[in-house]
TORSEFI-933802 format. One record per atom (N, C-alpha, C, O): x, y, z negated; residue number from 1; residue in one letter; atom name. Coordinates in steps of 0.2 Angstrom, whole numbers, plus 2048, in hexadecimal, padded with zeros to 3 digits. Each point is the difference from the previous one (the first is absolute). Layout:
<atoms>
{east = X&north = Y&up = Z&k = NUM&r = A&a = CA}
...
</atoms>
This chain:
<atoms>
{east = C43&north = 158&up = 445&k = 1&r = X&a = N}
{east = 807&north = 802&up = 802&k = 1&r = X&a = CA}
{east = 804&north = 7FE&up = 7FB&k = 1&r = X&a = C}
{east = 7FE&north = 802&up = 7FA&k = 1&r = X&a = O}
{east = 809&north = 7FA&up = 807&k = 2&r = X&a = N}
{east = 805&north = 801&up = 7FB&k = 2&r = X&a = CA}
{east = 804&north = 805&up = 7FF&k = 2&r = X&a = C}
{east = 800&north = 804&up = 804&k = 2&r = X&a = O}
{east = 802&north = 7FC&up = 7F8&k = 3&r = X&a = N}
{east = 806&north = 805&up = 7FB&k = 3&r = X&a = CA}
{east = 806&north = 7FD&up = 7FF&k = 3&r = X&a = C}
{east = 800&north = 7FD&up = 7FB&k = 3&r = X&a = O}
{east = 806&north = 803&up = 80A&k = 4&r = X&a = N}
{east = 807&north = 7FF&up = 7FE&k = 4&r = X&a = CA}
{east = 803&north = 804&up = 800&k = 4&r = X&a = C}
{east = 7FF&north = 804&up = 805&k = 4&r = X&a = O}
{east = 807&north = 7FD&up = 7F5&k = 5&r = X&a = N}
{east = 805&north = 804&up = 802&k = 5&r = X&a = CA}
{east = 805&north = 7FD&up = 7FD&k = 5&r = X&a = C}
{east = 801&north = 7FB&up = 7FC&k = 5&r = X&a = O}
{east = 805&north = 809&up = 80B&k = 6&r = X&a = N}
{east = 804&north = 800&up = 800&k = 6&r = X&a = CA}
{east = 806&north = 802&up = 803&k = 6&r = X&a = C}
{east = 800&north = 7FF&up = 806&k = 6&r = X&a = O}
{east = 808&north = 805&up = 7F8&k = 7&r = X&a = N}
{east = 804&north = 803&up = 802&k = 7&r = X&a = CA}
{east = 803&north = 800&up = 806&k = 7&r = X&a = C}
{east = 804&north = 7FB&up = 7FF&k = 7&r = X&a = O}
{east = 7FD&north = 807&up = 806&k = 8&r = X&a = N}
{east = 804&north = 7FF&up = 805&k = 8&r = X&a = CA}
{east = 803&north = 807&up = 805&k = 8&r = X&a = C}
{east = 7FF&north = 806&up = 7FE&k = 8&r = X&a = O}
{east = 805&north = 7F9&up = 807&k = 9&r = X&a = N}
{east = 803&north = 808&up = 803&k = 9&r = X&a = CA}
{east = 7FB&north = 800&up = 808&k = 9&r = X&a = C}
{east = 7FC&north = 7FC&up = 803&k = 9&r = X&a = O}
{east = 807&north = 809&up = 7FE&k = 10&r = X&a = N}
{east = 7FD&north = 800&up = 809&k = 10&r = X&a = CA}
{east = 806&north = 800&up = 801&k = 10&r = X&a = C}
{east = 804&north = 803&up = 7FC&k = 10&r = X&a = O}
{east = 7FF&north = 7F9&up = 80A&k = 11&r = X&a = N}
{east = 802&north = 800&up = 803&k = 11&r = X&a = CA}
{east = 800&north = 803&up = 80B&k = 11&r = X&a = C}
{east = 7FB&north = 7FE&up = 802&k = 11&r = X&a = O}
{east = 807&north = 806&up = 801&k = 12&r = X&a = N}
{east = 7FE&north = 803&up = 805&k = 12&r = X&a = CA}
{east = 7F9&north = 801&up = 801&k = 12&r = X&a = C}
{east = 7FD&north = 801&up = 806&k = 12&r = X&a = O}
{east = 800&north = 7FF&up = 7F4&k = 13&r = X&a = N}
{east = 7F7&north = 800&up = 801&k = 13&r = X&a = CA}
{east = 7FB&north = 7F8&up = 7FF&k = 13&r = X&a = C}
{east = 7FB&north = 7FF&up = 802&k = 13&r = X&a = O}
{east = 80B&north = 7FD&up = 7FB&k = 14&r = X&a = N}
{east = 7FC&north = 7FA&up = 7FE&k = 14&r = X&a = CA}
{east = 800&north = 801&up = 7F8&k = 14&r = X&a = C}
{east = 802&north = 805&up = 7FD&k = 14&r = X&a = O}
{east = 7FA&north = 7F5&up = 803&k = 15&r = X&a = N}
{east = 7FF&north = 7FF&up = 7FA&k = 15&r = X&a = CA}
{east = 801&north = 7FA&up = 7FE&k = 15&r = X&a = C}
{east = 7FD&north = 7FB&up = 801&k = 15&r = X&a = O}
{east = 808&north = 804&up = 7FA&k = 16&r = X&a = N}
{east = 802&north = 7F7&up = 800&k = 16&r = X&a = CA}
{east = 7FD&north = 7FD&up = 7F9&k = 16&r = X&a = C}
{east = 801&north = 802&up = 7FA&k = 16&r = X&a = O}
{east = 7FB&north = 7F9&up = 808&k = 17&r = X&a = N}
{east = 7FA&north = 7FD&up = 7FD&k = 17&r = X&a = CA}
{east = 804&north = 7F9&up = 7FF&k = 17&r = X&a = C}
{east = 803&north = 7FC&up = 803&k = 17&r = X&a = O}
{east = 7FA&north = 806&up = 7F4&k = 18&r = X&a = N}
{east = 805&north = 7F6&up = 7FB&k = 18&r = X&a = CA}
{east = 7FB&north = 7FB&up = 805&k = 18&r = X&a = C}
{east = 7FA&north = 801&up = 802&k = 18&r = X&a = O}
{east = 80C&north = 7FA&up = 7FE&k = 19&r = X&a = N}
{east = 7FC&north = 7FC&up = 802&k = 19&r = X&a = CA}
{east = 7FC&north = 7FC&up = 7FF&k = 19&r = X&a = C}
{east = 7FE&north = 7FC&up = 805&k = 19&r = X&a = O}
{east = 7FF&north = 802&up = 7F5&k = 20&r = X&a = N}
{east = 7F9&north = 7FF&up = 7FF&k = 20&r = X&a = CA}
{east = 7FB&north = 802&up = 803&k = 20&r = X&a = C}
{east = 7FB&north = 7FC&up = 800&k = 20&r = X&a = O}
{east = 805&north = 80C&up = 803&k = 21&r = X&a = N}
{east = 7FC&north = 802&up = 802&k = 21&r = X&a = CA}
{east = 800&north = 7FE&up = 807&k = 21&r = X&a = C}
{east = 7FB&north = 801&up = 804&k = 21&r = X&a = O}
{east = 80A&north = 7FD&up = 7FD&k = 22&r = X&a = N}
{east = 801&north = 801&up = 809&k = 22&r = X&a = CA}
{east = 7FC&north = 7FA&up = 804&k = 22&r = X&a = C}
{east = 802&north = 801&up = 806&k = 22&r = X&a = O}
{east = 7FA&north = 7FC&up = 7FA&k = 23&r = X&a = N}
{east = 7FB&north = 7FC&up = 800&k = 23&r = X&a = CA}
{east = 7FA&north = 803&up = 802&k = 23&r = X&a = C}
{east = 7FC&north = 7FE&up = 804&k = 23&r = X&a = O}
{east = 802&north = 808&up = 7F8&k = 24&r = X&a = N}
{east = 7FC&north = 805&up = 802&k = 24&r = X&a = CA}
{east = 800&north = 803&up = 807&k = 24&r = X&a = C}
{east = 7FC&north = 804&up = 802&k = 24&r = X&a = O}
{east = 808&north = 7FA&up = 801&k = 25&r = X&a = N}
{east = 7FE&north = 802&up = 808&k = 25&r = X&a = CA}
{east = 7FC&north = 802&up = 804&k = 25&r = X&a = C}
{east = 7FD&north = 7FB&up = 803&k = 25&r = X&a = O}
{east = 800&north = 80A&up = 800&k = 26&r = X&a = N}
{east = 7FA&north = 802&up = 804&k = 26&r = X&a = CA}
{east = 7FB&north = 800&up = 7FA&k = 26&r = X&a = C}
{east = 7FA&north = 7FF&up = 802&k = 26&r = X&a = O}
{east = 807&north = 801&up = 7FA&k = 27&r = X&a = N}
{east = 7FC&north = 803&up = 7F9&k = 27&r = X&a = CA}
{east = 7FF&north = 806&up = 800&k = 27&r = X&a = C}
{east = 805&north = 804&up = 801&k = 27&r = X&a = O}
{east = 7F5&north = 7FE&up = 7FE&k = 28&r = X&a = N}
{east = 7FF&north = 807&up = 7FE&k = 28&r = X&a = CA}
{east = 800&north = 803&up = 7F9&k = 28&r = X&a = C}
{east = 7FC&north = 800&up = 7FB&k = 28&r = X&a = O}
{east = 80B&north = 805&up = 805&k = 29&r = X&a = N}
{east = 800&north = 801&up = 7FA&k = 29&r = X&a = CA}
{east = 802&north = 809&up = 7FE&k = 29&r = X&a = C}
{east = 802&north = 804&up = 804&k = 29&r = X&a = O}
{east = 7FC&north = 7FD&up = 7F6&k = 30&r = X&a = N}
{east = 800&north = 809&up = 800&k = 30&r = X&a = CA}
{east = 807&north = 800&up = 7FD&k = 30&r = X&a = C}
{east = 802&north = 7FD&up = 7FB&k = 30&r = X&a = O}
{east = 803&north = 808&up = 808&k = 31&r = X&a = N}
{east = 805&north = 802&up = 7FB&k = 31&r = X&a = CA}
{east = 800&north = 806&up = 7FB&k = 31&r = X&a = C}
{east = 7FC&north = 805&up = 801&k = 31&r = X&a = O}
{east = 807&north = 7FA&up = 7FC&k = 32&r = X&a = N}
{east = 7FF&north = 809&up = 7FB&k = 32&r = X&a = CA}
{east = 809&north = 801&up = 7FE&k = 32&r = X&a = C}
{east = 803&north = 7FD&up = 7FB&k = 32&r = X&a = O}
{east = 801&north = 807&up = 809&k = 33&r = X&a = N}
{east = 808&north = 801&up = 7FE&k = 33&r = X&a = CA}
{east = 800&north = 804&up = 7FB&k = 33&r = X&a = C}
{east = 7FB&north = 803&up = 800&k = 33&r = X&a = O}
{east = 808&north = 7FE&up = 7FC&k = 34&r = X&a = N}
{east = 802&north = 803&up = 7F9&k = 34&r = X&a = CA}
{east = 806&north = 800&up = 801&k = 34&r = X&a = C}
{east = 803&north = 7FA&up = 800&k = 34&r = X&a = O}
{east = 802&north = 80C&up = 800&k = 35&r = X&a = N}
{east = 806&north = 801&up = 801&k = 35&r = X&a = CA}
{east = 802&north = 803&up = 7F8&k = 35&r = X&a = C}
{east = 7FC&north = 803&up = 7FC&k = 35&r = X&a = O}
{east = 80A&north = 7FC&up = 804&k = 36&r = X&a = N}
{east = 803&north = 801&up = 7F8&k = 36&r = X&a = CA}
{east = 806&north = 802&up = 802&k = 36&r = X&a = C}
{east = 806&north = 7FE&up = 800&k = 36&r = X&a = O}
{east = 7F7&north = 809&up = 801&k = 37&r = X&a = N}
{east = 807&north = 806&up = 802&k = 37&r = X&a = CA}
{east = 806&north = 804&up = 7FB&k = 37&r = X&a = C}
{east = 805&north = 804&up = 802&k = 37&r = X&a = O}
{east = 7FA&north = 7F9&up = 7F9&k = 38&r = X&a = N}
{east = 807&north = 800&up = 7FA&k = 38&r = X&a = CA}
{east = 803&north = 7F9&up = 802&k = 38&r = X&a = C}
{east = 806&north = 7FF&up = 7FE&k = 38&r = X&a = O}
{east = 7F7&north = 7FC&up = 806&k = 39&r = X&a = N}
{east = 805&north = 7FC&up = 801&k = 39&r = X&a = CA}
{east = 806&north = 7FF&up = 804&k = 39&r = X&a = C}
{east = 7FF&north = 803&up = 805&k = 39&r = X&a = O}
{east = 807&north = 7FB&up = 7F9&k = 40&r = X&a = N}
{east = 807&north = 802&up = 803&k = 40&r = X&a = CA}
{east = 7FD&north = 7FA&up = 808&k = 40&r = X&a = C}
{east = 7FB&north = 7FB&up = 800&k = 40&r = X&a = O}
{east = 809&north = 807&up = 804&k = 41&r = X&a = N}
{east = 802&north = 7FC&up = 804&k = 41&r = X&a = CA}
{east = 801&north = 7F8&up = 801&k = 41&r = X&a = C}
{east = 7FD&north = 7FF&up = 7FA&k = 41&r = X&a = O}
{east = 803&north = 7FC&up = 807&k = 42&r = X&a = N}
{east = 803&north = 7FB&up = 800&k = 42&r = X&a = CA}
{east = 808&north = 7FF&up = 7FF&k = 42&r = X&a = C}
{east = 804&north = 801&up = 804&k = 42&r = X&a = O}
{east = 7FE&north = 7FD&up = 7F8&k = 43&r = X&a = N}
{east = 807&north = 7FF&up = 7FF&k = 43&r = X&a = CA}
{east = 804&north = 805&up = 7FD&k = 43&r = X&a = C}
{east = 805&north = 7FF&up = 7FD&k = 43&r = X&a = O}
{east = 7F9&north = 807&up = 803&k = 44&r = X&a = N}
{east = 800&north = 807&up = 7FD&k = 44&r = X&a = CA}
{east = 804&north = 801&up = 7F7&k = 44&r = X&a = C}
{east = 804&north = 805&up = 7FE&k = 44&r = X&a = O}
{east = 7FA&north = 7F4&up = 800&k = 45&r = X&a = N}
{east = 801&north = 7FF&up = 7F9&k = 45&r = X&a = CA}
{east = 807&north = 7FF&up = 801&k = 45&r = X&a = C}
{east = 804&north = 805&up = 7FF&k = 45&r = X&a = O}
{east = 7FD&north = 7F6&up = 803&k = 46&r = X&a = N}
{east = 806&north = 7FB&up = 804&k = 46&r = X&a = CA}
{east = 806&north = 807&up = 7FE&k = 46&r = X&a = C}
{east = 804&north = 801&up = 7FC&k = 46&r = X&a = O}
{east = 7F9&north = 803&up = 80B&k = 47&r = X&a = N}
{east = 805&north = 807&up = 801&k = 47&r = X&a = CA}
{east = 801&north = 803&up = 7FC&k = 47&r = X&a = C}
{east = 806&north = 803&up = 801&k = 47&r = X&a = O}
{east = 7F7&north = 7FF&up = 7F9&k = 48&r = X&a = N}
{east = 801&north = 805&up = 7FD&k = 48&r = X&a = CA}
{east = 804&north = 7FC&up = 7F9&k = 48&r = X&a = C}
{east = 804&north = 803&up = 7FC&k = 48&r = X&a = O}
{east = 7FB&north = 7F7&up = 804&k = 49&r = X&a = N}
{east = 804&north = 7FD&up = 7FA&k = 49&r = X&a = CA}
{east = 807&north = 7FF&up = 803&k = 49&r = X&a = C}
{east = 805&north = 800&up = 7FC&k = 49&r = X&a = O}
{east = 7FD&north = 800&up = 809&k = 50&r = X&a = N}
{east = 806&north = 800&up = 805&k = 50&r = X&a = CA}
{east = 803&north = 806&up = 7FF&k = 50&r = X&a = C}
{east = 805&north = 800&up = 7FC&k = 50&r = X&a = O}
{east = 7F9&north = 806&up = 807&k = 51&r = X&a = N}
{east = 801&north = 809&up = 7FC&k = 51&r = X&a = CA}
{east = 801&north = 800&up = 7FA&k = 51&r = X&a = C}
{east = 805&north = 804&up = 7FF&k = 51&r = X&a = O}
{east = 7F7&north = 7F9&up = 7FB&k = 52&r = X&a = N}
{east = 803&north = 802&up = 7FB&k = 52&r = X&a = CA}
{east = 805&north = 7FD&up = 7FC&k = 52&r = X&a = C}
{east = 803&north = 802&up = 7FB&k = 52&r = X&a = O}
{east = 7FD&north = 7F8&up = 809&k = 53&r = X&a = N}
{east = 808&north = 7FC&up = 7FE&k = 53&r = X&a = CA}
{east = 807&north = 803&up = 801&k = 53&r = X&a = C}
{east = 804&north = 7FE&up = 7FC&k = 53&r = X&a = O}
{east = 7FD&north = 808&up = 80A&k = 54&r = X&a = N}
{east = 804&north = 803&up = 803&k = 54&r = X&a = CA}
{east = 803&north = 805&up = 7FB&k = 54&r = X&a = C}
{east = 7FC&north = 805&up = 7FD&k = 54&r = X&a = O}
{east = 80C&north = 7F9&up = 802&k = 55&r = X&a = N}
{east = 804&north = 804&up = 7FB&k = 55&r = X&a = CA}
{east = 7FF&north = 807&up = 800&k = 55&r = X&a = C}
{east = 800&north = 802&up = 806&k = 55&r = X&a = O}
{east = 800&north = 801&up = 7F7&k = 56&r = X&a = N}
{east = 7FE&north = 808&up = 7FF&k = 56&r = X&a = CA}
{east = 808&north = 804&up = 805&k = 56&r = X&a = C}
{east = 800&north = 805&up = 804&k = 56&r = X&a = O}
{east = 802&north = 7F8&up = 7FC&k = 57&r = X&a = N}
{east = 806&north = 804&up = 805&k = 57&r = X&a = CA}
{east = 800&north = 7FC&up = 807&k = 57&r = X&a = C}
{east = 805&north = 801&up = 803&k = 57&r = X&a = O}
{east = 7F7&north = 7FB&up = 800&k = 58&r = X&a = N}
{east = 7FE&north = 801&up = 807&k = 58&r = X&a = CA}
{east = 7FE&north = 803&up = 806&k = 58&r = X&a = C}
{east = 7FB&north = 801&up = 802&k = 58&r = X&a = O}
{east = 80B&north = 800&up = 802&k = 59&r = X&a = N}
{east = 802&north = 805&up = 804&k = 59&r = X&a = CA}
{east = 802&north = 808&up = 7FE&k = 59&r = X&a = C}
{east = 800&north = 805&up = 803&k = 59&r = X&a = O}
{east = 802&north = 7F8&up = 7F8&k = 60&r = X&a = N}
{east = 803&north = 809&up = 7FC&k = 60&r = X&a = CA}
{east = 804&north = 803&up = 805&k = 60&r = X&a = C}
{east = 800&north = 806&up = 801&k = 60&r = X&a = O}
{east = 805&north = 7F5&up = 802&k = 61&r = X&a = N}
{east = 803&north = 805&up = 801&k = 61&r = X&a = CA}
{east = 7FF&north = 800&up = 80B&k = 61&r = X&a = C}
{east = 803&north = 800&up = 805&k = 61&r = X&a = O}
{east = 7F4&north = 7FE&up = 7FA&k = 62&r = X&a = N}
{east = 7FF&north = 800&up = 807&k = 62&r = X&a = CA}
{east = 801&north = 7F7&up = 804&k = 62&r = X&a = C}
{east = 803&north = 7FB&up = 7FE&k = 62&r = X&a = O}
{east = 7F9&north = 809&up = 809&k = 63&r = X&a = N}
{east = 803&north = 7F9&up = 804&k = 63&r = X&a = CA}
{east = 807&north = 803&up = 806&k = 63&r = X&a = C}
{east = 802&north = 806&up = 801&k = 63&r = X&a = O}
{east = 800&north = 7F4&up = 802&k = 64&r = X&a = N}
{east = 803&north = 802&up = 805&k = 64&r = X&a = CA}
{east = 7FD&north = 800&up = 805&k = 64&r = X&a = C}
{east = 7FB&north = 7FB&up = 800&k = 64&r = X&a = O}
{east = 805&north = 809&up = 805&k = 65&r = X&a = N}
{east = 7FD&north = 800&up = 806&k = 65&r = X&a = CA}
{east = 804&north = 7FE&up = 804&k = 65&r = X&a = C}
{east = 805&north = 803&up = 800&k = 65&r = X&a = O}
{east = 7FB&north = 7F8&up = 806&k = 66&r = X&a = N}
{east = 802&north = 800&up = 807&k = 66&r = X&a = CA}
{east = 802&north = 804&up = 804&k = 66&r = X&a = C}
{east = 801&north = 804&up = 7FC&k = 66&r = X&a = O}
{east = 800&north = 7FD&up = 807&k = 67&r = X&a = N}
{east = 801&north = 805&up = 807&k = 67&r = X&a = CA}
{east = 7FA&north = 800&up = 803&k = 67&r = X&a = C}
{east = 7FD&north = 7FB&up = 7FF&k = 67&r = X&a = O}
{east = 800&north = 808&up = 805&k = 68&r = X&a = N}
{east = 7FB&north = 800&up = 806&k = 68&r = X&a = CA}
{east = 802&north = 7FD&up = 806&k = 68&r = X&a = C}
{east = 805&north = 802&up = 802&k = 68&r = X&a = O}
{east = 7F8&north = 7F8&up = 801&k = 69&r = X&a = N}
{east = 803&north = 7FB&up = 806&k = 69&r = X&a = CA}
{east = 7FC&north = 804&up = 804&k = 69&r = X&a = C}
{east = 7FA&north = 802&up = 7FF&k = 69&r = X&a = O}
{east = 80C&north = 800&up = 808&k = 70&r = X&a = N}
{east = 7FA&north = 802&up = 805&k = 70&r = X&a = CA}
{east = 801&north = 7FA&up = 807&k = 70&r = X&a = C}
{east = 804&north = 7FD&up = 802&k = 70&r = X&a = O}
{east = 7F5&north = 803&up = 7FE&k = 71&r = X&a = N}
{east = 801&north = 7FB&up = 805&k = 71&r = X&a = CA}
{east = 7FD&north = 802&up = 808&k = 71&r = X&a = C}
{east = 7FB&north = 803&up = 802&k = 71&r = X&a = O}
{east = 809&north = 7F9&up = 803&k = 72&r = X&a = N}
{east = 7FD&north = 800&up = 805&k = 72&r = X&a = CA}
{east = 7F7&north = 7FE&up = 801&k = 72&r = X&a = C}
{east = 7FE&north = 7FC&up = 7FC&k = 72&r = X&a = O}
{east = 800&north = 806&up = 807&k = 73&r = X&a = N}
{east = 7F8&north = 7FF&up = 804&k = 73&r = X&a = CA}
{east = 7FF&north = 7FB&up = 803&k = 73&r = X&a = C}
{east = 7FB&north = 7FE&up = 801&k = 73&r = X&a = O}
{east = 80D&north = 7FF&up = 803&k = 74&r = X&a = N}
{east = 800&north = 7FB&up = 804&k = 74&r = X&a = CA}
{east = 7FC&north = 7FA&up = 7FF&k = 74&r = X&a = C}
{east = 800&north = 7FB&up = 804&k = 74&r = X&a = O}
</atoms>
């Protein structure tokens, strides 16, 4: 048996295989997941450098809120 690794997400319960591999089709192959639970999110990074760009007096003095629209059912 061979030994590859390599990184990837699930997606809805797949698993998206580089394609190099993808050629292995109807091949039988053993997975082992290793999940890396201190890992942020995807794009997570992104957000949190965007947050701490944000001037220390943002939204100090609040937001405005809208009115409440009531709408018909119709």
């Amino acid at each position: 048996m061979q030994a590859i690794e390599f990184e990837s997400n699930l997606h809805n319960g797949l698993l998206s295989v580089p394609q190099q591999f993808q050629h292995w089709q109807n091949r039988r192959v053993k997975v082992i997941l290793l999940a890396d639970d201190n890992a942020a999110p995807p794009n997570a990074d992104v957000l949190f450098n965007l947050l701490a760009d944000l001037s220390d007096d943002f939204m100090a003095d609040g937001r405005e809120q809208l009115p409440l629209q009531i709408r018909d059912d119709d």
